[in-house]
C-alpha positions in Angstrom: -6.0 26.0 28.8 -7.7 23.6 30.8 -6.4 23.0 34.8 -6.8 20.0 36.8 -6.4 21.1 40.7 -6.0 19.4 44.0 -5.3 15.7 43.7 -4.2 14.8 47.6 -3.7 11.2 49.2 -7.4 10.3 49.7 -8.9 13.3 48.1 -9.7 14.3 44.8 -10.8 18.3 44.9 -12.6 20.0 41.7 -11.1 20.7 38.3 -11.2 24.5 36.5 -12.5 25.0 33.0 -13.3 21.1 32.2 -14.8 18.1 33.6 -11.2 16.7 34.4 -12.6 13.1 34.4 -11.9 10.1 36.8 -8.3 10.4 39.0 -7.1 7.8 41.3 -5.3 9.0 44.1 -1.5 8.1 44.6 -0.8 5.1 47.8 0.3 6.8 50.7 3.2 8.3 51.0 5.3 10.4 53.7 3.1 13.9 54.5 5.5 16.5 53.1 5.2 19.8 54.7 5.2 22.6 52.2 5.0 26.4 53.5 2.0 28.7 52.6 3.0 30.7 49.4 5.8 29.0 48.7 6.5 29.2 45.0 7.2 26.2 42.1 10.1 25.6 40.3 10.8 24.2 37.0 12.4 20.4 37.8 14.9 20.1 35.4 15.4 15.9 34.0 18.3 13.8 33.6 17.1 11.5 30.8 14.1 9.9 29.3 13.2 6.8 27.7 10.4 5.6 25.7 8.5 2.9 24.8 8.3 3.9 20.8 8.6 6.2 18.3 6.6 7.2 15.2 8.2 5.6 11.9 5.6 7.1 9.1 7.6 8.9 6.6 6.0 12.3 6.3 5.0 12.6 9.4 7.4 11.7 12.3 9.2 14.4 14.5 12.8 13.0 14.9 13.3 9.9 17.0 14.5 11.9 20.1 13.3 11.1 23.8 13.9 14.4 24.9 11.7 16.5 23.1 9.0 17.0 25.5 11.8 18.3 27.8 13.8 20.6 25.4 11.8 24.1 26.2 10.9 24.0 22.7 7.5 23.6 21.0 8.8 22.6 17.7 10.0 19.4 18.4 7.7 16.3 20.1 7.7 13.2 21.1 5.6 11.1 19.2 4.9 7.4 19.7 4.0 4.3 17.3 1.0 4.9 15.6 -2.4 3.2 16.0 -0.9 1.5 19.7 -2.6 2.1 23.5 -0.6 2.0 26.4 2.3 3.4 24.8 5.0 5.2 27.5 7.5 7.1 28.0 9.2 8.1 31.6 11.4 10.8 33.1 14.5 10.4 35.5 14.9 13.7 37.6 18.1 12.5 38.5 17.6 12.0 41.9 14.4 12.2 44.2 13.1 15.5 44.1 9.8 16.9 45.7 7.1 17.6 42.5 3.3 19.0 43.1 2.8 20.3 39.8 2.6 18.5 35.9 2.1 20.5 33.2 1.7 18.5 29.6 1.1 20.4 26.5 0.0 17.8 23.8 -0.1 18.0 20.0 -2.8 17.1 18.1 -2.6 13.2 18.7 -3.2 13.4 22.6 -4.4 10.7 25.2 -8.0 10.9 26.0 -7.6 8.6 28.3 -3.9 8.0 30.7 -2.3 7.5 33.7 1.1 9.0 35.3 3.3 7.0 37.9 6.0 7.2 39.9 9.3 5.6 40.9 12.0 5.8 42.6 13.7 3.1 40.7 12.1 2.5 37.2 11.0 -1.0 38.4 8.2 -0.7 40.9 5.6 2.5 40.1 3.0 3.5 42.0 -0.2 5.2 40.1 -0.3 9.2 40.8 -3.4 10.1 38.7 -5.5 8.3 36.1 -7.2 10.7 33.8 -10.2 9.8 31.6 -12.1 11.6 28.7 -9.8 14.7 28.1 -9.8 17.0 25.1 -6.1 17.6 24.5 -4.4 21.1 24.2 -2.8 22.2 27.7 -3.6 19.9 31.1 -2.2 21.3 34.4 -2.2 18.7 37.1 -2.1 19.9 41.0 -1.6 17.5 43.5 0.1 17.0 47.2 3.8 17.2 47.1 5.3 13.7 46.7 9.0 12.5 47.1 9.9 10.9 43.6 13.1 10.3 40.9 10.9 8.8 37.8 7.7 10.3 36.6 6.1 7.9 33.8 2.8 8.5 31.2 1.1 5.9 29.7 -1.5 7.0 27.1 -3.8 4.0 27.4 -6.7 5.7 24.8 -5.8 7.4 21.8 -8.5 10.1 20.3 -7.6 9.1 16.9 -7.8 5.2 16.1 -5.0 5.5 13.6 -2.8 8.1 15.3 -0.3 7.7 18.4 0.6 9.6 21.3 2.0 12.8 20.7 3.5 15.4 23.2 5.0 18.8 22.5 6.1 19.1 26.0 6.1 17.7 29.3 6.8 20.0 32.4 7.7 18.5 36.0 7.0 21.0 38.6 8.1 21.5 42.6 7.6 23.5 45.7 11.2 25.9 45.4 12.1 25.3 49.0 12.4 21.8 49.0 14.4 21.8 45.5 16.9 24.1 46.5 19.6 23.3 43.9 17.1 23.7 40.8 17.4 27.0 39.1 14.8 26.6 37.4 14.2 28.0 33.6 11.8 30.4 31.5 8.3 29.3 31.1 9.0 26.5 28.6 7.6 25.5 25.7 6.6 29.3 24.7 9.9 31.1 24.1 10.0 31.9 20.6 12.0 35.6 21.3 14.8 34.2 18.4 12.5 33.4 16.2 10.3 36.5 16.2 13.6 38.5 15.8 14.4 36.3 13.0 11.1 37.2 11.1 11.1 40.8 12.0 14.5 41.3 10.4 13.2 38.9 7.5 10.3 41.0 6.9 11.4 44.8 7.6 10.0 46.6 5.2 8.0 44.2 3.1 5.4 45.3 1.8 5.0 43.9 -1.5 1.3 42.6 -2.5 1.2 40.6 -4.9 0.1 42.2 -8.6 -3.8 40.9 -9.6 -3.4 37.1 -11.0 -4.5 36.7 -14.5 -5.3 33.4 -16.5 -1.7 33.7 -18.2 0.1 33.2 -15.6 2.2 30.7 -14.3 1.9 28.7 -11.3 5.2 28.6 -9.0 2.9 27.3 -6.1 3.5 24.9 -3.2 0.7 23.1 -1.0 0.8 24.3 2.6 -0.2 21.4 5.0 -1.1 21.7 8.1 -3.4 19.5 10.4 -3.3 21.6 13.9 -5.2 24.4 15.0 -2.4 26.7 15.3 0.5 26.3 13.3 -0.8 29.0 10.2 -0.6 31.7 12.8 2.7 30.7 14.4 6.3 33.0 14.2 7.9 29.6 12.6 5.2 29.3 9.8 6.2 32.8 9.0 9.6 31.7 8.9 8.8 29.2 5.9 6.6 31.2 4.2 10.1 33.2 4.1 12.1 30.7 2.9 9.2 29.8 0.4 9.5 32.7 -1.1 13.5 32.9 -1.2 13.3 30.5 -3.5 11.4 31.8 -6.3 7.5 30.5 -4.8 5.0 33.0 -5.6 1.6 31.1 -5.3 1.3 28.9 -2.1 -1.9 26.5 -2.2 -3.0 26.6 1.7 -5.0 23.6 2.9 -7.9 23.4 5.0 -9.4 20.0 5.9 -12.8 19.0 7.4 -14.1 15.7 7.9 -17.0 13.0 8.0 -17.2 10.2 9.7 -17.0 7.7 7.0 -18.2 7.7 3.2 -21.9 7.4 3.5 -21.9 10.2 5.9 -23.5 13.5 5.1 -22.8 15.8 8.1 -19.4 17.7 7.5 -17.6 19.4 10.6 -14.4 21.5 10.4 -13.5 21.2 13.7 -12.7 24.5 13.8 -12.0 25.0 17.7 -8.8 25.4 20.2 -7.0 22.0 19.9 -8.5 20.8 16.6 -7.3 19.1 13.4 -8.2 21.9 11.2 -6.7 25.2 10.8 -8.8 28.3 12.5 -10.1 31.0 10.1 -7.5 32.9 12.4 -4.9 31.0 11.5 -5.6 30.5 7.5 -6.8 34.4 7.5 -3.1 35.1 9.3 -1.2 32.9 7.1 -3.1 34.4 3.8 -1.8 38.2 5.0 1.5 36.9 5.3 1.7 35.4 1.9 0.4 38.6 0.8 3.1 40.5 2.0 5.9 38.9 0.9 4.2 39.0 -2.9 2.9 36.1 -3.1 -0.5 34.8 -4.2 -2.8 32.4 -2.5 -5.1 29.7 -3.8 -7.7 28.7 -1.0 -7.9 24.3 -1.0 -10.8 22.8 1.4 -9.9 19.3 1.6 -12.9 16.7 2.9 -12.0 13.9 4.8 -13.4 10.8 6.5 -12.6 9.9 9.9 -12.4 6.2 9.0 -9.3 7.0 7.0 -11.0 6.0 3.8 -10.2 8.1 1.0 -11.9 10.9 0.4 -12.4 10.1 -3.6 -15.3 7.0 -2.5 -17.2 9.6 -0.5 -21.2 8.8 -1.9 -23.0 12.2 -3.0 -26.2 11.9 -2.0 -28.8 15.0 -2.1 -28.5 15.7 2.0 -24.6 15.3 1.4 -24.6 18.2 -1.4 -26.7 20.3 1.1 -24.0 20.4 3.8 -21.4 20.3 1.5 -23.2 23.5 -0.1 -22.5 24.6 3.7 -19.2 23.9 4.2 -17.6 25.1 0.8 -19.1 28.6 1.1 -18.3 29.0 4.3 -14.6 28.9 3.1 -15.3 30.5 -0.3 -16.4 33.7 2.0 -12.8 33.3 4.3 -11.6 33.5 1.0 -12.9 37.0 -0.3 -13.1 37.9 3.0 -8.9 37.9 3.2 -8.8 38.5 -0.2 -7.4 35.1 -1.9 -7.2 34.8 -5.5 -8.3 31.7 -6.3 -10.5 29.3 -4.8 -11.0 25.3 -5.1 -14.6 24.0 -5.0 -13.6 20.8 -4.4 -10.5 18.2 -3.9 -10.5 14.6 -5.5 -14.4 14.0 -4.7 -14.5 12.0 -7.8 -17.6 9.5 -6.4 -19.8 12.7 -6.6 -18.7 14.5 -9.7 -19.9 12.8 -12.3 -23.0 13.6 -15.0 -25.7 12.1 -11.7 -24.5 15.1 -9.8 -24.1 18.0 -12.3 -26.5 19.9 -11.6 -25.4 19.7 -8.1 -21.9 21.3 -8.7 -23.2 23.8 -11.0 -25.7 25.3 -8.0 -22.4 25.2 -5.5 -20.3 26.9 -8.5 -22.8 29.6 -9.3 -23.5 30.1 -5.5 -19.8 30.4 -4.6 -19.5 33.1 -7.3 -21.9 35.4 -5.4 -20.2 35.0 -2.5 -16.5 35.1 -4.2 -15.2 37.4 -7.0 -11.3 35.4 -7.5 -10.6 32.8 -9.5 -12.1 29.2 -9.5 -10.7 26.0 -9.7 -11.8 22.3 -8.4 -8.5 19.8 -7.7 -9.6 16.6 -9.6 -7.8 13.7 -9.0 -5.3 12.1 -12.1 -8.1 9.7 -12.3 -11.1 11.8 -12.3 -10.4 14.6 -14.6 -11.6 13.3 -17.7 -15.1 12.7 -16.9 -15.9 15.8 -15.2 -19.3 17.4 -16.9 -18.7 20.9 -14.9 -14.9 22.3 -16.3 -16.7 24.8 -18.5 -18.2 26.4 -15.2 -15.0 27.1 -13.7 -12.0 28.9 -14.8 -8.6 26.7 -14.4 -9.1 23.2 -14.5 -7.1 21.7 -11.7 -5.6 17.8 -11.7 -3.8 16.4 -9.1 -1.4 15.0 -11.3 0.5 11.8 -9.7 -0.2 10.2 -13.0 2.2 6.9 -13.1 5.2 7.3 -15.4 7.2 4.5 -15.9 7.1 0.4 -14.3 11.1 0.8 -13.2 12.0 1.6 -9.5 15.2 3.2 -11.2 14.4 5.3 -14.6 16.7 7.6 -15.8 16.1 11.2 -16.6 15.4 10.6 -19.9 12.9 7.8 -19.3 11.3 10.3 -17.1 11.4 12.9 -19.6 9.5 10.6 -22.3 6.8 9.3 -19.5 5.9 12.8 -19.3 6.0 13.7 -22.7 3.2 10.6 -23.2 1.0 12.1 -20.3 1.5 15.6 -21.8 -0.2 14.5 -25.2 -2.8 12.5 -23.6 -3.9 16.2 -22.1 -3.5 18.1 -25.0 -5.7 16.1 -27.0 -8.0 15.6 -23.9 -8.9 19.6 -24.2 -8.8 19.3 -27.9 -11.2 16.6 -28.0 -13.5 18.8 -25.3 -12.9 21.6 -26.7 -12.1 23.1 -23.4 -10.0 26.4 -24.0 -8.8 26.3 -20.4 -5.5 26.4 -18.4 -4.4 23.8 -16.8 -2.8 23.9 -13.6 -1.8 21.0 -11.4 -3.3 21.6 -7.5 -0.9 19.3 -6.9 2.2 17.5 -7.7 4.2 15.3 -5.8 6.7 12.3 -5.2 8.1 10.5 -1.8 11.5 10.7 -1.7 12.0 6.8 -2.6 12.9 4.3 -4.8 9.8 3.7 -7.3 8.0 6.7 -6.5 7.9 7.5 -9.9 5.3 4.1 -10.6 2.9 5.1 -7.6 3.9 9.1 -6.7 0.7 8.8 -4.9 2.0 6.4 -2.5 4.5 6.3 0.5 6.2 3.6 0.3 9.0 1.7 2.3 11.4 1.9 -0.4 15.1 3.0 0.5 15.5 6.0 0.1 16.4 7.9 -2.9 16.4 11.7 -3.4 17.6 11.9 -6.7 14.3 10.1 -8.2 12.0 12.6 -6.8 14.2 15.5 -8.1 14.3 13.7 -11.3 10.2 13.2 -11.7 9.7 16.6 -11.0 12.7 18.1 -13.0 11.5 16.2 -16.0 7.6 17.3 -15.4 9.2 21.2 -15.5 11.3 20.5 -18.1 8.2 19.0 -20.1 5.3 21.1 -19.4 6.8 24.1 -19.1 6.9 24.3 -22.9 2.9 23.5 -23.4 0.8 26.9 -23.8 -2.1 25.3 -22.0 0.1 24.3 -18.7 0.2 27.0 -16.1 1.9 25.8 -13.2 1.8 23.5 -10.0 1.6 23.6 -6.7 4.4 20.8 -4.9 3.7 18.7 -2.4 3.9 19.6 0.1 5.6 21.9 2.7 4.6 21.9 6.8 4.6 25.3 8.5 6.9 24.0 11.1 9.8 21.3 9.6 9.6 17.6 9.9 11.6 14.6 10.0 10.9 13.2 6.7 13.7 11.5 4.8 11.6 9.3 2.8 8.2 11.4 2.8 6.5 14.0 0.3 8.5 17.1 1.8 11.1 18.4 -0.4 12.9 20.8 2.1 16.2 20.2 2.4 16.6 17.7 -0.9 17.9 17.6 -4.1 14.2 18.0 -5.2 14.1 21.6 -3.4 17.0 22.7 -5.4 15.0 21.4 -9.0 11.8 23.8 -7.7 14.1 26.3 -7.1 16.1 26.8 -10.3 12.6 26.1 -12.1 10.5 28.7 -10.5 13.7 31.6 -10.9 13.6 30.6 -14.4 10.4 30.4 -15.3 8.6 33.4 -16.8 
């Protein structure tokens, strides 16, 4: 938790914990008297408004204002992505007296912003600039002021492609000079329900799942998540619950790391308080939970650049293979280390696995193996799988399958049905041909829920929605490979720990899709 202290009229005093940047004091204003000891209340707000809201599809917390004032840190406020000087501002009601801000931001926060003040929404005066933050919790301290609006305006965003997100947004004054606010629990950190929720849900569970064998099938899910925390949280618990209510007994979790772009070679995880990756903590937390409720765990590093470019145009270059050497056992150990039973080597790096780098893979296979006893896999993209040289070396070969199907934004179920059938002999004879006596498993399989996803299902597209098309892709997927003795399952995607507004996105909680996995996964042996 970082705090930002003593911000007065024409004095700016220290920070605790972090550099806390430049601040701008507020213009003068009346001296208000507060007395020694004195203790802060919770300012409760009226109404908010702001400036815009995140529209992406499988991303975007619900377009709701009030989120970073609900008490709740589940829901956000999230602006328009890839924007500066983005806003949104809150209306006490009346004028109250405020010394204290507290801001908890999500992932996309403001390195640099400002916060103002009103007492009519038209003219603000500036109350602090703040420059080169680092996100996570920022507790700002200054000399009481006499105020009705309190506005932020994120003017840089840490991630060129991202907005402004806040989980919560806490307004704070001295008690004796807000003597009709009763103030609340600490907000933003109540989670009592939800813990009683899970405790009931998991009284007595012990299960462990039985050792996985090659025979098996796959009734997986990917588990996304991009924040530090959410693995370890009460409410990912919660859907790992749920996840398993419904017949899922393999869960895929992800862990991402990063490059700056595709000719880079140094790989970080950002593996800190406040980062974009999952902790070990977190992934070793949400592994033991998986493990209790029965259900089996494939480990999935996923390598990103920065830029946004996609990870599959990523050059391999000899100093690239040495830190990615680095960076995949690092994971494969967090892997034996909480005891998951099967491990990816690698996730649609198709630029670097080719015949150039074979001997390159092999060395990072063979090295994981000393490190890790489970199962391997590598997640090849739909089109990378076929020129792989290393599939002998590993033992499930794993295909992100969003293979095209049809050229209609509206096939029927039995148009689906034959698309797959088409793509199901194309693999058969692929192993045939290769004489690769292997399962296959799909590391992933997905569709937005939209019209046309079925022509690019790795796409999101603006299409009107349409829920019944992504049931129907994966529906007829099931009802295809299911009956192939060389298919052994899929992992959807995808699920978040903590639910999100997605009615056109890759999610399938809450669709008609969710009911197809459902029936499929009690079903299948």
């Amino acid at each position: 938790m970082k705090k930002y202290i003593g911000i007065t009229f024409l004095l700016i005093v220290g920070c605790v914990l972090h550099a806390c940047g430049n601040q701008e004091s507020p213009e003068a204003q009346e001296v208000i008297e507060v007395a020694e000891g004195d203790t802060l209340v919770y300012l409760s707000v009226e109404n908010t408004v702001a400036s815009s809201f995140d529209d992406t599809p499988d991303w975007a917390p619900p377009p709701n204002p009030k989120a970073p004032i609900d008490g709740d840190m589940l829901t956000r406020w999230s602006s328009k992505l890839g924007v500066d000087n983005e806003w949104i501002y809150f209306d006490l009601g009346k004028s109250k007296v405020l010394n204290k801000i507290i801001i908890r931001w999500e992932a996309a926060y403001a390195v640099d912003y400002e916060i103002l003040t009103s007492l009519d929404a038209k003219n603000w005066k500036r109350l602090v600039l703040m420059e080169g933050q680092d996100g996570v919790i920022d507790e700002i301290e200054f000399s009481p002021i006499k105020t009705r609006y309190v506005k932020i305006i994120g003017l840089k965003r840490n991630n060129p492609t991202w907005g402004f997100s806040i989980w919560e947004f806490e307004i704070y004054g001295p008690k004796s000079l807000n003597t009709d606010e009763t103030g609340r629990k600490t907000p933003a950190v109540d989670l009592s329900k939800k813990k009683e929720e899970l405790e009931k849900a998991m009284a007595g569970l012990e299960e462990k799942p039985t050792p996985m064998t090659l025979e098996e099938f796959h009734k997986g899910v990917v588990y996304t998540s991009w924040t530090d925390w959410e693995l370890g949280s009460v409410p990912s618990d919660l859907t790992l619950v749920h996840l398993k209510k419904m017949g899922v007994k393999h869960i895929a979790i992800m862990a991402p790391a990063y490059q700056d772009a595709v000719d880079s070679t140094e790989i970080a995880t950002h593996d800190f308080k406040g980062g974009d990756s999952p902790t070990d903590e977190a992934i070793a937390h949400a592994i033991r939970t998986c493990h209790t409720l029965g259900i089996k765990v494939l480990l999935k590093p996923h390598l990103d650049c920065k830029d946004g470019t996609f990870r599959g145009d990523i050059i391999g270059t000899k100093a690239w293979f040495v830190n990615y050497k680095k960076f995949i056992l690092r994971y494969a150990k967090l892997a034996q280390d909480n005891n998951a039973e099967i491990f990816s080597v690698g996730t649609e790096l198709e630029n670097t696995s080719f015949d150039a780098w074979d001997g390159e893979w092999r060395d990072i296979i063979a090295s994981v193996r000393d490190i890790y006893k489970g199962y391997l896999t590598y997640s090849a993209n739909w089109t990378e799988y076929i020129d792989m040289p290393f599939w002998d070396a590993l033992d499930f070969i794993g295909i992100d399958a969003y293979f095209p199907l049809t050229d209609k934004n509206d096939p029927t179920k039995e148009e689906l049905v034959a698309a797959w059938e088409k793509q199901a002999d194309v693999l058969e004879k692929w192993l045939k041909d290769n004489n690769l006596n292997k399962p296959i498993i799909f590391t992933e399989l997905g569709y937005v829920s939209s019209d046309g996803t079925n022509k690019q299902p790795w796409a999101t597209l603006s299409n009107p929605e349409d829920q019944t098309e992504q049931a129907d892709c994966l529906d007829a997927a099931l009802e295809v490979l299911s009956k192939r003795s060389w298919f052994k399952g899929m992992y959807i995607w995808q699920y978040f720990p903590l639910e999100r507004w997605s009615p056109i996105g890759f999610p399938i909680r809450d669709k008609e899709a969710e009911v197809v996995i459902e029936k499929w996964y009690k079903e299948i042996e």
